[in-house]
C-alpha positions as CSV (number, residue, x, y, z in Angstrom):
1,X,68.1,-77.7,-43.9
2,X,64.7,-76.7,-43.1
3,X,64.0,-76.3,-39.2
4,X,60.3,-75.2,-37.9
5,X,59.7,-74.7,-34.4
6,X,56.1,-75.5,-32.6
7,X,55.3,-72.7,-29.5
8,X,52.6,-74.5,-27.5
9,X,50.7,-72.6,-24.7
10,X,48.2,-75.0,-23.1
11,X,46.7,-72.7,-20.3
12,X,46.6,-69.8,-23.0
13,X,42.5,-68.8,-22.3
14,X,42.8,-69.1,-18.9
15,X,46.0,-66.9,-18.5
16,X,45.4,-64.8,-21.0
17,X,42.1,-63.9,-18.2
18,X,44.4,-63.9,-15.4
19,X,46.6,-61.6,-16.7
20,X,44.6,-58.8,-16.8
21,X,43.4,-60.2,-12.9
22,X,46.9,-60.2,-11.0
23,X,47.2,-58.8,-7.9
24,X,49.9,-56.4,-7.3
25,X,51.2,-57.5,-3.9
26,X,51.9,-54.7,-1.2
27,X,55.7,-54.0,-0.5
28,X,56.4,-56.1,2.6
29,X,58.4,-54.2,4.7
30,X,59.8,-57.0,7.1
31,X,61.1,-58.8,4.1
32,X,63.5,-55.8,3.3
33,X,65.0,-55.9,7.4
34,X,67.0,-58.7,6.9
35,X,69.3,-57.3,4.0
36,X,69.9,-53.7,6.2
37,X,70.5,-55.1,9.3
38,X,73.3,-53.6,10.3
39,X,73.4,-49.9,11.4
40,X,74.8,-47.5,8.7
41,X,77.1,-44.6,11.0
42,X,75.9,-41.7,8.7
43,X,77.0,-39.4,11.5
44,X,80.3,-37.8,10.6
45,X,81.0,-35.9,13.9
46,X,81.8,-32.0,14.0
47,X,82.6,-30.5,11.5
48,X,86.5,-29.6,11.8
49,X,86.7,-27.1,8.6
50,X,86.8,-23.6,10.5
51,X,84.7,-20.9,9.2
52,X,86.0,-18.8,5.8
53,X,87.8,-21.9,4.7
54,X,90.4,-24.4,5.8
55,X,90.1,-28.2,4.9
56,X,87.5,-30.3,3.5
57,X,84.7,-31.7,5.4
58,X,85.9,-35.2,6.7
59,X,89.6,-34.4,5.9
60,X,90.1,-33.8,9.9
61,X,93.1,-36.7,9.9
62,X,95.3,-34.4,7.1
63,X,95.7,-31.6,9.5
64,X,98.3,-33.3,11.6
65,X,100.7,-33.8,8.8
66,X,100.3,-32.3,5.4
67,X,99.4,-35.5,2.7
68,X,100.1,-38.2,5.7
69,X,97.1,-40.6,5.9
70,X,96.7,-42.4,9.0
71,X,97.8,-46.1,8.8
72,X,94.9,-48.5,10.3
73,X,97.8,-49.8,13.3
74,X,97.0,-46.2,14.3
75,X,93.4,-45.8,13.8
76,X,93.0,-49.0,16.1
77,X,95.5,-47.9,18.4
78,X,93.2,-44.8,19.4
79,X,90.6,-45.0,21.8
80,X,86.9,-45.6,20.6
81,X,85.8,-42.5,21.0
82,X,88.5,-40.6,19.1
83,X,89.0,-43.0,16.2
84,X,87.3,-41.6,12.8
85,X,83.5,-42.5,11.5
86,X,83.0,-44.8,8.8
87,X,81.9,-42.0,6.3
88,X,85.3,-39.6,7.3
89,X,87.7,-42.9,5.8
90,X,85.4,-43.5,2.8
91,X,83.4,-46.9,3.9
92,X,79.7,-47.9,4.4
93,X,78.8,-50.6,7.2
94,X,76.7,-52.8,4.1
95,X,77.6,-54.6,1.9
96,X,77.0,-53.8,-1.7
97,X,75.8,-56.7,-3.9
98,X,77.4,-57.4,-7.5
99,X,75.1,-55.3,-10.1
100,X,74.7,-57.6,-12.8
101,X,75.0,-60.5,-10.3
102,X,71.4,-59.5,-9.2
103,X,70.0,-59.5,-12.7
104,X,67.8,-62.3,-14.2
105,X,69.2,-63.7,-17.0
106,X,67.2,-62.6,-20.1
107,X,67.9,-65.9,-22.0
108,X,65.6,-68.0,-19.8
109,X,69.1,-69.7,-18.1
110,X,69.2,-70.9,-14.6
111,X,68.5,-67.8,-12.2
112,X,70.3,-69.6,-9.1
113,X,72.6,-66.7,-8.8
114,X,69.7,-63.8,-9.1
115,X,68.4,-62.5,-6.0
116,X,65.1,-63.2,-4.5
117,X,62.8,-60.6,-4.5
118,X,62.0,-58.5,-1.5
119,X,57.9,-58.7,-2.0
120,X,56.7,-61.5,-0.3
121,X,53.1,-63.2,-2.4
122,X,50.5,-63.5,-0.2
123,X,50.0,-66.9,1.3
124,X,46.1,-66.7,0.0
125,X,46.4,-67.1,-3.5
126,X,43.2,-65.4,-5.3
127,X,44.2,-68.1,-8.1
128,X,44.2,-71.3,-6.3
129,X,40.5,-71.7,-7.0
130,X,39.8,-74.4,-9.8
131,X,38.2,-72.4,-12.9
132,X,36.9,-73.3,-15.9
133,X,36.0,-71.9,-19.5
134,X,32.5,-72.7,-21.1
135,X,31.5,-72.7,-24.9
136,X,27.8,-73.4,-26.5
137,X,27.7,-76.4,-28.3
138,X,23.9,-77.5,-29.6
139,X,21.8,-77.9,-25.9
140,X,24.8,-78.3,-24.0
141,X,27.7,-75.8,-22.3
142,X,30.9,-77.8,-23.2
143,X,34.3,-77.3,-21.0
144,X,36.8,-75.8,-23.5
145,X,39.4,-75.2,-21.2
146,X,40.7,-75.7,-17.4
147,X,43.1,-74.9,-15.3
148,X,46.1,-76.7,-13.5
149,X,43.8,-76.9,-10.4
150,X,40.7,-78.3,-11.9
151,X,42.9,-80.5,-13.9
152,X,43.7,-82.5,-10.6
153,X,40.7,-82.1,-9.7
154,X,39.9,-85.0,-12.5
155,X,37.9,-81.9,-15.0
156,X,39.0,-82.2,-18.7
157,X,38.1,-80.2,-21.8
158,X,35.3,-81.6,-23.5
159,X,33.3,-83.2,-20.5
160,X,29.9,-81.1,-19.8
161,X,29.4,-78.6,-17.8
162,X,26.8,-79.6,-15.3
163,X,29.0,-82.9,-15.0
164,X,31.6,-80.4,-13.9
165,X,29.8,-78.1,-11.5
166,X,28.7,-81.7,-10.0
167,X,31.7,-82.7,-9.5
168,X,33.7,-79.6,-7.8
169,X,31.1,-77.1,-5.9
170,X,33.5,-74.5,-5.9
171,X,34.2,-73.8,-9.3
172,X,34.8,-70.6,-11.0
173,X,32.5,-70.7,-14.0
174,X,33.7,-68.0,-17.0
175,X,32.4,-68.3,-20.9
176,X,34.9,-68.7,-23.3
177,X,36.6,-66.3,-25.7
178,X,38.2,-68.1,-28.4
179,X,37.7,-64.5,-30.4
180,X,40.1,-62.7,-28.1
181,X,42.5,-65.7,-27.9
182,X,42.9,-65.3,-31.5
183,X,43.7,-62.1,-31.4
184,X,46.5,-62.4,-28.7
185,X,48.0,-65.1,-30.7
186,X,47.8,-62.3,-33.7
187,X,49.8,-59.7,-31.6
188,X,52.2,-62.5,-31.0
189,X,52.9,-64.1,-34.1
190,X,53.5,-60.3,-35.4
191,X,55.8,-59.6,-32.2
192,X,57.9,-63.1,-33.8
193,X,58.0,-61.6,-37.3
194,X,59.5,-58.6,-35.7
195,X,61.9,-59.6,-33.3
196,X,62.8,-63.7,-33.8
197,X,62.1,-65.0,-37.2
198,X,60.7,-63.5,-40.7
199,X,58.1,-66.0,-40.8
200,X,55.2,-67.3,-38.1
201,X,52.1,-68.5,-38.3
202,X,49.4,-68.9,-36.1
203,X,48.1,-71.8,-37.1
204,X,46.0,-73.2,-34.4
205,X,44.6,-71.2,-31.1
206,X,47.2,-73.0,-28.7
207,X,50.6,-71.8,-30.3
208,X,52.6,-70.7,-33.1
209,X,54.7,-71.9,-36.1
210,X,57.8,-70.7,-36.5
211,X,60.5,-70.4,-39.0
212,X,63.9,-70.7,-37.8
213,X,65.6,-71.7,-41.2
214,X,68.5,-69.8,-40.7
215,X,67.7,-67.5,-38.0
216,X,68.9,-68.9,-34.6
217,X,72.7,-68.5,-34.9
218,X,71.3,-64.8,-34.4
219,X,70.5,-65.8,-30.8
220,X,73.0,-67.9,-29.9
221,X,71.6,-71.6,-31.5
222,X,68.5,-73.3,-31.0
223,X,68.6,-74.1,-27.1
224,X,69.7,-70.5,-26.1
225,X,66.8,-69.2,-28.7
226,X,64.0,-71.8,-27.0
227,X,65.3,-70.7,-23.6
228,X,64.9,-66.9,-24.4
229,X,61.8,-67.2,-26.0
230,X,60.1,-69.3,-22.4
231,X,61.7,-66.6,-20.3
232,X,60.0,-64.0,-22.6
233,X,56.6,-65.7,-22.1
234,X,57.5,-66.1,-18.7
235,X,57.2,-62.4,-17.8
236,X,54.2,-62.2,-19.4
237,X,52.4,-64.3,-17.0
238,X,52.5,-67.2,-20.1
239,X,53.1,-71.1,-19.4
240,X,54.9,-72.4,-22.9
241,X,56.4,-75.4,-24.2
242,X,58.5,-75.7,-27.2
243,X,59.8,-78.3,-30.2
244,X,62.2,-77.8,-32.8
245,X,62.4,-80.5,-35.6
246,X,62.5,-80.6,-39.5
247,X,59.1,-81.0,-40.0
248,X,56.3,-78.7,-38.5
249,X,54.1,-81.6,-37.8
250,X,56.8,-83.3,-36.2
251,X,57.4,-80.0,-34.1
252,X,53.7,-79.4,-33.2
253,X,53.4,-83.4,-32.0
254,X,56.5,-83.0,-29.7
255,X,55.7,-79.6,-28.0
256,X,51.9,-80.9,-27.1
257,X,53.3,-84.7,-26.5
258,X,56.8,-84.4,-25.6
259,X,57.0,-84.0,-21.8
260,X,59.4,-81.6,-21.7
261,X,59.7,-77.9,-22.1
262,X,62.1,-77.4,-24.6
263,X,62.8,-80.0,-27.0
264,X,65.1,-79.7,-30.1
265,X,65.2,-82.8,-32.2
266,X,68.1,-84.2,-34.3
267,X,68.0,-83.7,-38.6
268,X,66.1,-86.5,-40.2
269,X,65.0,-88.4,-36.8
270,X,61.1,-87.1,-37.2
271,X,60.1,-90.8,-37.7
272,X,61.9,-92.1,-34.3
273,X,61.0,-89.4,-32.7
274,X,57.4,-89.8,-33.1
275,X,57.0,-93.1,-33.1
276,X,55.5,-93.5,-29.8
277,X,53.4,-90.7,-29.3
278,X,49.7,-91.2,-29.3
279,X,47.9,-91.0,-32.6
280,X,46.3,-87.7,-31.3
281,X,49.6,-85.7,-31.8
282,X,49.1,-86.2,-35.9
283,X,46.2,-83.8,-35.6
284,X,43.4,-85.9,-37.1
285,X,39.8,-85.4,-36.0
286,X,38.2,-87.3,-33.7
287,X,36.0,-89.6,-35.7
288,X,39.3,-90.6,-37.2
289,X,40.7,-91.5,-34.0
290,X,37.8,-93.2,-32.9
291,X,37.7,-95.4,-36.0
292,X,41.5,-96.0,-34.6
293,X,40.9,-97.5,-31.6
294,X,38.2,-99.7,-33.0
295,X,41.2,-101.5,-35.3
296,X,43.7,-100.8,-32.0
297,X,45.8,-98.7,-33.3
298,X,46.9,-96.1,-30.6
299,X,50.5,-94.8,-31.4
300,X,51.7,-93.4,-34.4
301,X,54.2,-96.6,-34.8
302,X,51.3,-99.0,-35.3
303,X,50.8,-97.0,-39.0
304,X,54.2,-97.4,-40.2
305,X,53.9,-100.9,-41.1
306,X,50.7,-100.7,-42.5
307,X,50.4,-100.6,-46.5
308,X,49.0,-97.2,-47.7
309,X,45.7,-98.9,-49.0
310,X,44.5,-100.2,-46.4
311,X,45.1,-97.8,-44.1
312,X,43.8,-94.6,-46.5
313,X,40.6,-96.8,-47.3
314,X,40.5,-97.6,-43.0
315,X,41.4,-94.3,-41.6
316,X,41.3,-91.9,-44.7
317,X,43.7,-89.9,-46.5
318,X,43.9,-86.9,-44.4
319,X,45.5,-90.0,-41.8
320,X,48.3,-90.9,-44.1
321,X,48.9,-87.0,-45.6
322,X,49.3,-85.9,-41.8
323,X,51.9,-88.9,-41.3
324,X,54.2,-88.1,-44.6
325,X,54.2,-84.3,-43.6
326,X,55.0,-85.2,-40.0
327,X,57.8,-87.9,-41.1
328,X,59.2,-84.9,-43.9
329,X,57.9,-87.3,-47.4
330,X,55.0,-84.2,-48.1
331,X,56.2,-81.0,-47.6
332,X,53.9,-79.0,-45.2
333,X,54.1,-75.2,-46.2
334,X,53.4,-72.3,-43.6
335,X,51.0,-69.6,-44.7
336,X,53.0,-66.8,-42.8
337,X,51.3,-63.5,-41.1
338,X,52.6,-60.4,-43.0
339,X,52.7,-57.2,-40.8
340,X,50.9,-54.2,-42.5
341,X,53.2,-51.3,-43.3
342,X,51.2,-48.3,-43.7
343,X,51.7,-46.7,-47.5
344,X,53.9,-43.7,-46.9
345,X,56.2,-41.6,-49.5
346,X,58.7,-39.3,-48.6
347,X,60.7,-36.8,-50.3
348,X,64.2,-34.9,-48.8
349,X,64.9,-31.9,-50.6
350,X,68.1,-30.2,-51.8
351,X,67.1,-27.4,-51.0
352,X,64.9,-26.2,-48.6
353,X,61.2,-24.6,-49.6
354,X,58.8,-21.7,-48.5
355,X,56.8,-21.4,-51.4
356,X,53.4,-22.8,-51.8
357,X,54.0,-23.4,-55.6
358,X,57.3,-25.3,-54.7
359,X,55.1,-26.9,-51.7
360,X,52.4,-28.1,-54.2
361,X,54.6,-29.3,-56.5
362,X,56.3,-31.8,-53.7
363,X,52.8,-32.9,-53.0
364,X,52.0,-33.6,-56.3
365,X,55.1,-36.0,-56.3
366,X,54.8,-37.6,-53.1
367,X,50.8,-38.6,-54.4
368,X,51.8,-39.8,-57.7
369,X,54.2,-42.0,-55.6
370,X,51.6,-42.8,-53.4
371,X,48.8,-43.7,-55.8
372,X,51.3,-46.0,-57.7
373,X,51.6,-48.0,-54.2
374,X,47.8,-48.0,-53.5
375,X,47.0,-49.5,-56.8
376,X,49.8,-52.4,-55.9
377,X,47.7,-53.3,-53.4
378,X,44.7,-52.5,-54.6
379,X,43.7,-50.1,-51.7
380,X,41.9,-46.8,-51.9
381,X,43.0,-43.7,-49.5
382,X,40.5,-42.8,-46.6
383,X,43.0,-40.4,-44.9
384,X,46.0,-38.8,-45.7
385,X,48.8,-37.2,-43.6
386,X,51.4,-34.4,-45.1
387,X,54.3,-33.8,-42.4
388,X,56.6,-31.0,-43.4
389,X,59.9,-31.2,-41.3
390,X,61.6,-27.6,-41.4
391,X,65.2,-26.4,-41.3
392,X,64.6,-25.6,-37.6
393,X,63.4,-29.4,-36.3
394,X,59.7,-28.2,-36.1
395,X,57.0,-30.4,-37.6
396,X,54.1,-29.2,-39.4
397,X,51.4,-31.7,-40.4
398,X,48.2,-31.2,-42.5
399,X,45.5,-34.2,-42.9
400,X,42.7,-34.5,-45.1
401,X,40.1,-37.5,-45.5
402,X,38.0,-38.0,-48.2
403,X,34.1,-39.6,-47.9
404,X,35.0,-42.6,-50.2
405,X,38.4,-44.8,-50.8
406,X,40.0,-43.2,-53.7
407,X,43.4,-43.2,-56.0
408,X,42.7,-40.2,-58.0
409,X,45.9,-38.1,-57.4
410,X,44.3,-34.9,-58.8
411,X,41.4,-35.0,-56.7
412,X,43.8,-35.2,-53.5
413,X,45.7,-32.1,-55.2
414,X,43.0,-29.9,-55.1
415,X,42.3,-31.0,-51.5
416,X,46.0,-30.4,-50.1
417,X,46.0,-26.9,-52.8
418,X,43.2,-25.6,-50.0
419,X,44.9,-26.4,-47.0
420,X,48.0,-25.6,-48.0
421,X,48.3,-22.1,-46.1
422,X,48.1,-23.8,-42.9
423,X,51.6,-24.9,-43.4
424,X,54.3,-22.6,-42.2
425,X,57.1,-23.3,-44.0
426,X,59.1,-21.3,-41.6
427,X,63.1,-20.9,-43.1
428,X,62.1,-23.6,-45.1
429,X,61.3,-27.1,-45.5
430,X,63.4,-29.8,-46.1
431,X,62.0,-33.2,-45.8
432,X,58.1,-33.8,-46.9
433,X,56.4,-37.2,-46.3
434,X,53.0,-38.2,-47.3
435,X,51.0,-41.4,-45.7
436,X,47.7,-43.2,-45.7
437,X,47.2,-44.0,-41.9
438,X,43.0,-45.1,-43.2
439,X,42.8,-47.1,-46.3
440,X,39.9,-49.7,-47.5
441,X,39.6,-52.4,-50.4
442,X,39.2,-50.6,-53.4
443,X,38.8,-53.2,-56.5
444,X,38.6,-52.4,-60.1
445,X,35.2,-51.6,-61.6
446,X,33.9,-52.7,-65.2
447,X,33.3,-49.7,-67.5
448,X,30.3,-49.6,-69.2
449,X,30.7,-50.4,-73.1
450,X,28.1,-47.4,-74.3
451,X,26.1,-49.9,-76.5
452,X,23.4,-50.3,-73.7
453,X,20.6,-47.1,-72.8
454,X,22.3,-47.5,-69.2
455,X,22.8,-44.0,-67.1
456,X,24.6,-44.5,-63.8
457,X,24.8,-41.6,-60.6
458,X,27.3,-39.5,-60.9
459,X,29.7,-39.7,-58.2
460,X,29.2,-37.1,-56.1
461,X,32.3,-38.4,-53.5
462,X,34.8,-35.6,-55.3
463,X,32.3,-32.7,-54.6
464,X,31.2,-34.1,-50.9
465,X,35.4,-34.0,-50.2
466,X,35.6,-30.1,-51.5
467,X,32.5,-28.9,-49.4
468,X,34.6,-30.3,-46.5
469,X,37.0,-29.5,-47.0
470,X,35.8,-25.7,-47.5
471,X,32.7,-25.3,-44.5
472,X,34.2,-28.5,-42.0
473,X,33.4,-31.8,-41.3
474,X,30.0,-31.2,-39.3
475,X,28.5,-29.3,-42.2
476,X,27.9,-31.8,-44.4
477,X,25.8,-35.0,-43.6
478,X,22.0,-36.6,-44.4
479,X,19.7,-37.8,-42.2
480,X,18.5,-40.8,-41.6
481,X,15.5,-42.3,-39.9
482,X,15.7,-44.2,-36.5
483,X,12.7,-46.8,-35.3
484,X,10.9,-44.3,-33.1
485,X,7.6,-42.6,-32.9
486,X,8.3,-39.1,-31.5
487,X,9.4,-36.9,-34.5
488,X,12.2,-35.8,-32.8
489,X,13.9,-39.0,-31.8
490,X,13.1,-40.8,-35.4
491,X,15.7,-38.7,-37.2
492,X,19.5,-39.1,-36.7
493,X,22.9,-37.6,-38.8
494,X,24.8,-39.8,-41.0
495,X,27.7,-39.8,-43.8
496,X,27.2,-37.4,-46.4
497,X,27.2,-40.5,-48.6
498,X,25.5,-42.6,-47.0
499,X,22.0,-44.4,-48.1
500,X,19.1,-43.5,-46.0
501,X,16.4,-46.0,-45.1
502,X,13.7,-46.4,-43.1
503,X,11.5,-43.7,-43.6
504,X,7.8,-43.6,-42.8
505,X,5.0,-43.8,-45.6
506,X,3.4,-40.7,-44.1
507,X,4.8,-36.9,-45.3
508,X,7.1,-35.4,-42.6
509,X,8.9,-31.6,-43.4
510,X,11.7,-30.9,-44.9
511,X,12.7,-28.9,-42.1
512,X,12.2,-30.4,-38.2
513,X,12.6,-27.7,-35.6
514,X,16.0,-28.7,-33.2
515,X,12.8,-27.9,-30.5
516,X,9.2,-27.8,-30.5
517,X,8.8,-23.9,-30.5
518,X,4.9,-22.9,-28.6
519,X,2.4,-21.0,-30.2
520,X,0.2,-18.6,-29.0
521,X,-3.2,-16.7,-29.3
522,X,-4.4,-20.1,-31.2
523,X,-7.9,-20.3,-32.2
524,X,-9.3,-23.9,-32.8
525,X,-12.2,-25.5,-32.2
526,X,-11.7,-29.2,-30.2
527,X,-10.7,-31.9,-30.7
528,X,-10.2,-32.7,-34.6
529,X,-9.8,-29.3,-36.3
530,X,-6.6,-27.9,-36.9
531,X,-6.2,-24.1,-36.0
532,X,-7.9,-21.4,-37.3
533,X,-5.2,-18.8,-36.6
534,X,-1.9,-18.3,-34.3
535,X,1.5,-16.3,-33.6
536,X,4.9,-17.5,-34.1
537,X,7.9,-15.7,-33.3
538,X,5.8,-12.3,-33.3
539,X,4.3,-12.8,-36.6
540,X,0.2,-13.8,-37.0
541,X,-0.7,-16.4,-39.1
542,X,-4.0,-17.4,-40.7
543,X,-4.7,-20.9,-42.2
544,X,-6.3,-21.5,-45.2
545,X,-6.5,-24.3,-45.0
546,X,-4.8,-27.6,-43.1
547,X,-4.9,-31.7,-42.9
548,X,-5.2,-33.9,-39.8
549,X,-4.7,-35.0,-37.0
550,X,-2.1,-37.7,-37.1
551,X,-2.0,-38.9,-33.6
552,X,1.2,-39.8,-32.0
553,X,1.5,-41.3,-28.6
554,X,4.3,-41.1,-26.3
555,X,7.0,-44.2,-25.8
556,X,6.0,-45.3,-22.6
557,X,8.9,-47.7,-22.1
558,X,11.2,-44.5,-22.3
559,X,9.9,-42.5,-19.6
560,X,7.2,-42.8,-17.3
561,X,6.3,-38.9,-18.3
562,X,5.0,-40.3,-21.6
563,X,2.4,-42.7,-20.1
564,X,-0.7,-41.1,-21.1
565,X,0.8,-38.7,-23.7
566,X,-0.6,-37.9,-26.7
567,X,0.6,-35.1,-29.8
568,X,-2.5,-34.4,-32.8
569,X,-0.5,-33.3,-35.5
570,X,-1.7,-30.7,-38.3
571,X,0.1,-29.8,-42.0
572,X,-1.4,-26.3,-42.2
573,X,-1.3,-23.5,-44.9
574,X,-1.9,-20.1,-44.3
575,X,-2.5,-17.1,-46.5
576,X,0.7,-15.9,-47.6
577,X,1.6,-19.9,-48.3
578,X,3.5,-21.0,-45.9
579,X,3.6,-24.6,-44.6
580,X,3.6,-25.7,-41.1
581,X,3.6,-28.8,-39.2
582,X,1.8,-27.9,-35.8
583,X,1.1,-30.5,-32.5
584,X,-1.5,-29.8,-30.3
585,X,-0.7,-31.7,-26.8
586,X,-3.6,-33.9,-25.7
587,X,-6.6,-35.6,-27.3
588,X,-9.1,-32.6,-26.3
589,X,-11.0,-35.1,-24.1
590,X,-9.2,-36.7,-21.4
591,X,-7.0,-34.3,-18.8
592,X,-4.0,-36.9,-18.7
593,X,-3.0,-36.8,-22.1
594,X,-2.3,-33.6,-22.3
595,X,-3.0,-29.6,-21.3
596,X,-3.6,-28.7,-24.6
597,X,-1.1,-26.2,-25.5
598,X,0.2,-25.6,-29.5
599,X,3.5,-26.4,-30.6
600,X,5.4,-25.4,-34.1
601,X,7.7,-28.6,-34.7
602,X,8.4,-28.3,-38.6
603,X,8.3,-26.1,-42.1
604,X,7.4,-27.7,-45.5
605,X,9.2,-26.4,-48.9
């Protein structure tokens, strides 16, 4: 007997907002008098235990007889001041309250017997203010969503904005995020897989589907299950409302039309049960629904006597399929959301290891393993964890990554074989696991046949991974150009394989100077010729000859500095054939642009 439940959360935008927005009320002091009110006697008297030893503190009444304890007919008979403190006979002056008595049920049942709490909420709610969510639709902002406040205050989903704002002056305004709604529902819907039911789905952005064929006598049936599940939302800060029936169309139409917030219907009473909701709770759009009303049809009992024909050819067929699922006559199947489990392999040894042949070996096992459940699911491995546990408890972990999803278990061999020394095996090693925390889509590729005069790149991923592996992560990269017109702001690092683009028409070094390095004792004559000698790091130079200038002026939209800037650049050659890209700072006419001086920003070959 199949049973579905329907989780609706109708204020789910607008709490999931106010969540991260509540106030943490101060601790009120003058609600915690009342429950101490009475003076504790903490004040046990003089001490009647002599010095080097004698009785107990508090154990003054045993001296006069050996093991006699006073009876209370003679504590009461002494006067006031001689009769014993509360803490010599044992007792407090407050009562203590029952421990679990106190608690709040955790199965969402009546809380009458739970104690109120001691922090008073303000009387100024921050969230009594109406507020409403906004969405772009064509010209117009649309309300997608309000809360309880503006509801009274007669604001509905759907109306305008502007007809809202008109309505209620004091209106908090916020955009929607039906992105980030989605993804709360996704964090829930895997939290139900995990802890209530093997199978939800999160069908729509105001709830969830579950599953609870055979999964609520776990929780003590269906109404203690719907109770726990409310209290759970509860804490969160979530309003909810719930349906259970046999059908999930039957459950979604009672949790959004129902009334109530738990509802668990009967086995095969779907089509009573329905019957007079509004045709809106069999999800059909709204051109549907307003063809509806046209014929005067408004609840879902008005279709049952109607013959199929006409009413597919009046309200279409999506209108009868969504009334058979929601009676039970088409079955209605829910695409479920399936947790990821990261690929892992493990391996627990007989004996334990401290060899790096023995080590390798293990690895070698654990990726054949591995591989196998990669090319299950057709994923490659970006990064790849080894943990090591050791006789002693310690763990020691070794990670590589690799510049391209792969599978190839001998290319992630070699990889581990060179970092295998950082392991230290210690007295040895006794379990070994191996998982992909980072993997990526990796589909099969068509092999060329060979009849064709096609060559194709050789992958160069395997030999990127070894360099890195060997000299580090930051000595490998390309570069890349960046939409800028000062030289040293155009180029930027990127992924070893990664494609460069954008780079200018014009000839720019192979090597670019970190810093524009000056020059002195330069000879050149103003403005357009390029230098006939100069120094650089101690060394003279001569030119031979040189091309230019390429004038570059400065981003005035970056800094005010760069207003009037200008750079003349020169590719220069001097006798013993060296290439230099040289800047001379200013236009050699006007002061502003520059004062002139020569600058070494680049080597060609």
């Amino acid at each position: 007997m199949t049973r579905v439940a329907s989780l609706y959360l109708p204020q789910l935008p607008i709490e999931r907002l106010r969540r991260f927005e509540r106030p943490s009320a101060p601790l009120n002091a003058a609600a915690l008098t009342p429950r101490f009110a009475q003076a504790i006697d903490d004040d046990p008297g003089p001490c009647s235990v002599p010095r080097g030893g004698g009785w107990r503190p508090g154990a003054r009444w045993a001296q006069g007889a050996l093991g006699a304890a006073p009876t209370p007919s003679d504590i009461d008979a002494l006067p006031a001041h001689q009769r014993p403190t509360m803490r010599e006979m044992g007792r407090r002056s407050e009562t203590a309250d029952h421990p679990f008595r106190a608690m709040a049920p955790d199965d969402g049942g009546p809380a009458s017997a739970a104690r109120p709490s001691p922090v008073a909420r303000p009387r100024t709610d921050p969230w009594a203010k109406p507020m409403i969510l906004i969405a772009r639709s064509g010209q117009r902002d649309i309300v997608t969503a309000t809360c309880p406040v503006a509801l009274d205050l007669g604001l509905r989903p759907g109306m305008a904005a502007a007809h809202a704002r008109a309505l209620v002056s004091d209106l908090d305004v916020r955009d929607a995020e039906p992105s980030a709604d989605a993804t709360w529902l996704d964090r829930l819907a895997l939290h139900a897989v995990r802890h209530w039911t093997p199978t939800a789905s999160a069908g729509d952005l105001d709830g969830l589907w579950l599953d609870l064929t055979g999964t609520t006598h776990l929780f003590g049936g269906e109404d203690r299950f719907c109770r726990r599940v409310l209290r759970f939302l509860e804490r969160l800060g979530f309003t909810a409302r719930i349906a259970i029936a046999g059908t999930p169309g039957a459950a979604h139409a009672l949790a959004r039309f129902g009334g109530s917030a738990i509802t668990i219907l009967p086995p095969r009473a779907e089509a009573q049960a329905i019957a007079d909701l509004p045709l809106a709770a069999l999800r059909l759009c709204a051109d549907t629904l307003a063809t509806a009303s046209r014929f005067g049809i408004e609840r879902i009992a008005d279709l049952y006597a109607m013959p199929r024909g006409p009413l597919a050819k009046r309200l279409g067929l999506k209108a009868v399929q969504r009334l058979d699922q929601a009676r039970g006559l088409i079955a209605e199947p829910i695409v479920p959301v399936v947790p990821f489990e990261v690929p892992r392999a493990e391996r627990r040894l007989l004996e334990p290891i401290v060899t790096a042949e023995a080590i390798n070996h293990v690895i070698g096992d654990l990726l054949a393993d591995l591989v196998h459940d990669l090319q299950g699911r057709r994923l490659g491995l970006r990064t790849a964890v080894l943990t090591c546990q050791r006789v002693d408890g310690i763990d020691q972990r070794v990670a590589v990554g690799t510049a391209r999803a792969t599978r190839d278990a001998k290319h992630l061999a070699r990889m581990f074989a060179m970092r295998v020394e950082r392991i230290d095996p210690g007295l040895g090693i006794e379990v070994m696991q191996l998982a992909a925390p980072r993997v990526e889509d990796l589909q099969p590729v068509a092999l060329d046949c060979g009849l064709l005069d096609t060559r194709r790149a050789p992958d160069i991923a395997p030999l990127v991974d070894q360099l890195i592996g060997r000299a580090g992560e930051e000595a490998l990269f390309r570069l890349s150009a960046i939409e800028s017109d000062v030289p040293e702001r155009a180029v930027r690092r990127t992924a070893p394989l990664a494609t460069p683009f954008g780079w200018p028409a014009w000839r720019r070094p192979v090597r670019l100077l970190h810093r524009p390095e000056p020059l002195t004792n330069v000879v050149a004559l103003l403005p357009d010729h390029p230098p006939r000698r100069f120094s650089w790091r101690g060394s003279a130079y001569k030119v031979s000859a040189g091309e230019g200038p390429e004038r570059i002026h400065g981003e005035w939209w970056r800094s005010a500095r760069e207003m009037w800037a200008v750079r003349d650049y020169f590719m220069v050659e001097t006798g013993g054939g060296e290439r230099f890209w040289l800047f001379r700072r200013g236009d050699g006419i006007d002061a502003p642009t520059g004062d002139l001086t020569w600058y070494l920003h680049g080597v060609f070959g």
